[in-house]
KEKE-3310 file (N, C-alpha, C; in steps of 0.2 Angstrom, whole numbers, plus 5000, padded with zeros to 4 digits):
npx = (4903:4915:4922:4925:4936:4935:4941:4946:4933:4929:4942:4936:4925:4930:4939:4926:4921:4930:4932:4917:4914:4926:4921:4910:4913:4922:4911:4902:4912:4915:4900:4896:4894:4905:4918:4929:4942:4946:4939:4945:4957:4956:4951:4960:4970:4964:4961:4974:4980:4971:4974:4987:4985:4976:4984:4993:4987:4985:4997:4996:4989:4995:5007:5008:5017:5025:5033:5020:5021:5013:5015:5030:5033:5024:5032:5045:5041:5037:5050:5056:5049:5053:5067:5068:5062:5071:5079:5075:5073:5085:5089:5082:5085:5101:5097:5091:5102:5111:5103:5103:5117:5118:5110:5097:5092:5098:5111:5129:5134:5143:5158)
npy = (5063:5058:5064:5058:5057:5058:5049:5040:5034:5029:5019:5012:5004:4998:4989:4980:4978:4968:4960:4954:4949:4939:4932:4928:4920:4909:4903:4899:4891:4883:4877:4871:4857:4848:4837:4833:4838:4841:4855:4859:4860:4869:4883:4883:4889:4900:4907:4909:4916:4927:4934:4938:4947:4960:4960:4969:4978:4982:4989:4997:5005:5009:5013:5026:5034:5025:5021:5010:4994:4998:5012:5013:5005:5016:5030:5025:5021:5036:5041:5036:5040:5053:5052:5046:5057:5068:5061:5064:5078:5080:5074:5081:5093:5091:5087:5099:5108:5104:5105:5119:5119:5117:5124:5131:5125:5113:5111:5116:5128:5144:5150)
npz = (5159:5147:5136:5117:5104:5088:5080:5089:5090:5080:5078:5088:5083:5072:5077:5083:5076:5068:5077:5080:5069:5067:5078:5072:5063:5067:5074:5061:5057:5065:5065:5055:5043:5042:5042:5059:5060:5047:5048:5061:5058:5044:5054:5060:5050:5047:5059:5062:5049:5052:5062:5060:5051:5059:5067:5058:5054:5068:5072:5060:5065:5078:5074:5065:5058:5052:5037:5024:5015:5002:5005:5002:4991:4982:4986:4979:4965:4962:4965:4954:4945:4945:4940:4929:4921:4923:4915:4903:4902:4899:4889:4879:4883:4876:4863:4859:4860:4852:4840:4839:4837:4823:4817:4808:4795:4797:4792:4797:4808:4795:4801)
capx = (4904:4920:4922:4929:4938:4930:4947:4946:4926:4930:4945:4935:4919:4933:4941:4921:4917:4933:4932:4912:4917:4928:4915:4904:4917:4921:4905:4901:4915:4911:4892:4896:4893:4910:4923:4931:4949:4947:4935:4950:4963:4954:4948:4967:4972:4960:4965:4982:4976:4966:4977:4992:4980:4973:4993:4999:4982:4984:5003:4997:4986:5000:5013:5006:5023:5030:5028:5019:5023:5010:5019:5034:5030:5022:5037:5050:5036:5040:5059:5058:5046:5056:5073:5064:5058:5076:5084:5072:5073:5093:5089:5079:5090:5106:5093:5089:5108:5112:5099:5106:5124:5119:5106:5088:5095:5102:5117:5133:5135:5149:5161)
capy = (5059:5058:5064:5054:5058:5053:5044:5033:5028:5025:5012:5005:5002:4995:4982:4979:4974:4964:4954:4950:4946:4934:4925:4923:4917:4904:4900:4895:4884:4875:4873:4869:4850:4843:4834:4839:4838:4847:4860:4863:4865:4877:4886:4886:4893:4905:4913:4913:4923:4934:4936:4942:4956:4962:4965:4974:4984:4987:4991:5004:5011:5012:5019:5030:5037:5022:5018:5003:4991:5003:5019:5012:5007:5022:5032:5021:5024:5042:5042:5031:5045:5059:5051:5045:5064:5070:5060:5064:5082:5081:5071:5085:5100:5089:5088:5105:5113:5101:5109:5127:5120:5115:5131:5130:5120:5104:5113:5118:5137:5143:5152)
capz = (5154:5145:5126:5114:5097:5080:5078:5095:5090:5073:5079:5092:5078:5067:5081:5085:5068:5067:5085:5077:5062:5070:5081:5068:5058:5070:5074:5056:5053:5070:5066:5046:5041:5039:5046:5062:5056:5040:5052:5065:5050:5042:5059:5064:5045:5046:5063:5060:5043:5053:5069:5053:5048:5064:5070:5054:5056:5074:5069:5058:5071:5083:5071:5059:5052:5049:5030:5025:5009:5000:5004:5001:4984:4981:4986:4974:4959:4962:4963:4948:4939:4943:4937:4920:4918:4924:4909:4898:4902:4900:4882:4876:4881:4873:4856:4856:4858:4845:4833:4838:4833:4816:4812:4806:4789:4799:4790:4802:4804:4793:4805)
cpx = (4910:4918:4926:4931:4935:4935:4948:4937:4926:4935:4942:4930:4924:4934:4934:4918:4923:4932:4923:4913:4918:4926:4913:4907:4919:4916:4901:4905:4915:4905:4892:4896:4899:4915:4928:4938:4950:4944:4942:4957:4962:4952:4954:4969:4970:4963:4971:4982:4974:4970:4983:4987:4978:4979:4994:4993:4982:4993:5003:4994:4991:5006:5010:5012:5026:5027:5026:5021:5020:5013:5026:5035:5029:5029:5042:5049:5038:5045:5060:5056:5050:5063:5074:5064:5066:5080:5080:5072:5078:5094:5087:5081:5097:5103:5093:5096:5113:5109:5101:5115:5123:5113:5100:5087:5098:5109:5121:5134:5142:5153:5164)
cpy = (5061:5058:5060:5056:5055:5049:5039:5029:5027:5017:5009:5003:4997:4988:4978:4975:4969:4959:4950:4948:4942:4929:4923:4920:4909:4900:4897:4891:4878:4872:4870:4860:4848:4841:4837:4838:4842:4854:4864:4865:4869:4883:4890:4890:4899:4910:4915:4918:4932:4937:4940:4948:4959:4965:4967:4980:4988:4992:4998:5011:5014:5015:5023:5034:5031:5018:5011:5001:4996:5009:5019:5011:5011:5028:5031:5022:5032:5044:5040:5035:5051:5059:5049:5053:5068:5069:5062:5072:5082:5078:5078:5093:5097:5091:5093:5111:5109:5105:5116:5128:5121:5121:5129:5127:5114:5106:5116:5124:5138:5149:5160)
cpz = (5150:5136:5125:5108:5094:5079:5081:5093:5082:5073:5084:5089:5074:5072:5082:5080:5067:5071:5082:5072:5063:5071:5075:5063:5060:5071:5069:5054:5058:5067:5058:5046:5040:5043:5053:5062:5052:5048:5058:5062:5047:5046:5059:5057:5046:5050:5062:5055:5047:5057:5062:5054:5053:5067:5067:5053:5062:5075:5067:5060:5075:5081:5066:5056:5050:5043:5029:5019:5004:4999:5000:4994:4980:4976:4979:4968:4957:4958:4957:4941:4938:4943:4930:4920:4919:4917:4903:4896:4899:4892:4877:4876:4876:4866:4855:4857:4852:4840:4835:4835:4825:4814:4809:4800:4791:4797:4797:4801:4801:4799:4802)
residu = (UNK:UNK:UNK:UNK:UNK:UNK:UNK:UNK:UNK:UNK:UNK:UNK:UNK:UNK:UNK:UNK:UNK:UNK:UNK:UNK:UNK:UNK:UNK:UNK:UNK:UNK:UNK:UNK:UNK:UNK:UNK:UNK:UNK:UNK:UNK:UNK:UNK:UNK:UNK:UNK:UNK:UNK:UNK:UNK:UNK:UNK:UNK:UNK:UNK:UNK:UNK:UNK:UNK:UNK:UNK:UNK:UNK:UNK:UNK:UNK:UNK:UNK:UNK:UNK:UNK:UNK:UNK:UNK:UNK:UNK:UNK:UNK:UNK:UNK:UNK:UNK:UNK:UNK:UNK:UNK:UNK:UNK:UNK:UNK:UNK:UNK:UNK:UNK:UNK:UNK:UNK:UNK:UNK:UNK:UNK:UNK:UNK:UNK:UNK:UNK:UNK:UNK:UNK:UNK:UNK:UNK:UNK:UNK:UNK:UNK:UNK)
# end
């Protein structure tokens, strides 16, 4: 019998739950009371919906270094925190060699 990873039966419980998901997704908006027009415009919406997500999920299974919009974001957030904290740093040494020029009275030292 062949072992399997907790990571391969995890993604294939996931596709397993998605591929049923699916059916029974389908097969409620087939057996649903309404028109079959509206029914296969909403059918066709839906897949193309679901088919999108299914590829940017199986995506992130097949590439896991490459960052997604999340990460991405993330990241930027970051860069963005640690160039605020940069200037804010560089505000607060300028502040405080200013109050060494002018001396513990706001006054300027006499020479």
């Amino acid at each position: 019998m062949k072992d399997h990873s907790m990571g391969s039966l995890v993604r294939a419980g996931i596709v397993g739950t998605l591929l049923g998901g699916g059916v029974g997704f389908v097969l409620g908006i087939l057996l649903a009371p309404e028109e079959g027009q509206k029914i296969r415009r909403r059918l066709a919406y839906q897949l193309e919906h679901l088919s999108d997500q299914l590829g940017e999920f199986v995506d992130q299974l097949t590439n896991p270094d490459q960052p997604n919009d999340a990460r991405v974001d993330a990241d930027n957030l970051v860069a963005d925190a640690r160039t605020r904290a940069r200037k804010i740093q560089e505000d607060i040494d300028a502040l405080m060699g200013e109050a060494r020029r002018h001396g513990p009275n706001g006054d300027m030292p006499m020479n």
